[in-house]
Residue, then its C-alpha position, 0 to 999 in steps of 0.5 A: x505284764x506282757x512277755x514274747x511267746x513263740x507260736x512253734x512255728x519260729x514266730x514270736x508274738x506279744x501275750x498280756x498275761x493276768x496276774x489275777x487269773x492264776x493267782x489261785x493256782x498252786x506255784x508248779x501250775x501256774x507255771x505251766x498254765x503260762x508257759x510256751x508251747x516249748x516250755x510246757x513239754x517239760x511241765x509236771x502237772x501236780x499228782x491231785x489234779x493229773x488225770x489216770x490214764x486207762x490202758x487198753x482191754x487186755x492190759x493190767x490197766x484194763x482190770x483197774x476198778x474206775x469211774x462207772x458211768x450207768x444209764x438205764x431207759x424206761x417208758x412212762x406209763x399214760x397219766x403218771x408224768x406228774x406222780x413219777x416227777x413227785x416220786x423222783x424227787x423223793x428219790x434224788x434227795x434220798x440219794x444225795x442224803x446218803x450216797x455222798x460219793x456218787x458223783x453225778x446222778x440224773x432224771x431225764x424225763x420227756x413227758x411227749x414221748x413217755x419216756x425217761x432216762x436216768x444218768x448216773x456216774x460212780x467213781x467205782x464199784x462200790x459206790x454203785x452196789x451201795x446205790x443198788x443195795x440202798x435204793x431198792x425200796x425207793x426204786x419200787x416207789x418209782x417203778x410203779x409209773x414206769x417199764x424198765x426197758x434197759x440199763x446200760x454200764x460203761x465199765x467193768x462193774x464185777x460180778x456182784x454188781x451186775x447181780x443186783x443190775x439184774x435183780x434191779x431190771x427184774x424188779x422194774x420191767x419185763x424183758x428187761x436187759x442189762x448191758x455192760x461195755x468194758x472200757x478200752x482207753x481213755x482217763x479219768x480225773x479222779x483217783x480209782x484204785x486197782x484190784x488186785x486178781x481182777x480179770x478182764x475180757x480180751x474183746x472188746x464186745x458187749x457183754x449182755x445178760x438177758x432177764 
């Protein structure tokens, strides 16, 4: 089907629109999908799929309990990529059998340089303390092949959470650190929920716990 569609600049050009491409969409999105620019300011995207806006540090948006994105470095010790790889993958299914929530969790080994880097994203805090709670025996499985170095949390994990961080780098390495960053702004594209009574730091710095 082809339709005129304005470019915003007062011009108007030909668009082939396929029926086949939004036939999945549900009707309000589709219409904004095929809108033109004019008329999608005006479009209500459906509430599943709108993304939360996160306010700024400060705001009663700052003190929302979202999505956790954990990051933790560790050297390898000489000889023990293959065994650390074995062990890993004991662990990546012990996780995924019992954390259905947790979103995304990932090991990222560089067998030239020793070191390895895992990811993990949580829609919230509790999904993160299960992890810690539910892991410690399989972490102590893994932290024989390695040195923990730091663990790094983009967002505001609490203060039950950041224990068990702590405990976590104790267990794992020596001197290890863990460092928290409030988030400032930004969305996230699946539902959290506010906690009431939270509290929040005015600044924006780090916050870092030394073990």
């Amino acid at each position: 089907m082809l339709r005129m569609a304005s470019d915003g600049w007062g011009r108007s050009s030909t668009a082939t629109q396929s029926p086949s491409r939004n036939a999945s969409l549900s009707s309000p999105l589709r219409s904004c999908v095929s809108a033109t620019l004019t008329e999608a300011a005006g479009c209500r995207i459906p509430a599943q799929i709108r993304p939360r806006i996160i306010g700024a540090v400060g705001t009663e948006d700052a003190n929302l309990d979202g999505p956790l994105v954990y990051i933790d470095h560790s050297d390898i010790r000489p000889g023990k990529v293959a065994d650390l790889r074995r062990t890993v993958s004991a662990l990546v299914q012990f996780v995924e059998q019992r954390e259905p929530r947790l979103l995304s969790y990932t090991f990222h080994i560089d067998p030239d340089a020793l070191r390895m880097t895992v990811v993990a994203v949580h829609p919230d805090r509790a999904s993160l303390q299960l992890h810690l709670q539910l892991g410690g025996p399989e972490f102590r499985k893994v932290g024989e092949f390695i040195e923990l170095r730091l663990i790094e949390v983009y967002g505001d994990p609490g203060r039950t959470v950041r224990d068990l961080l702590v405990e976590k780098a104790r267990m794992l390495g020596h001197g290890a650190r863990v460092v928290v960053r409030d988030r400032t702004l930004g969305f996230a594209r699946f539902p959290f929920t506010n906690r009431a009574g939270a509290t929040s730091n005015a600044s924006d710095a780090e916050a870092e716990a030394a073990v």
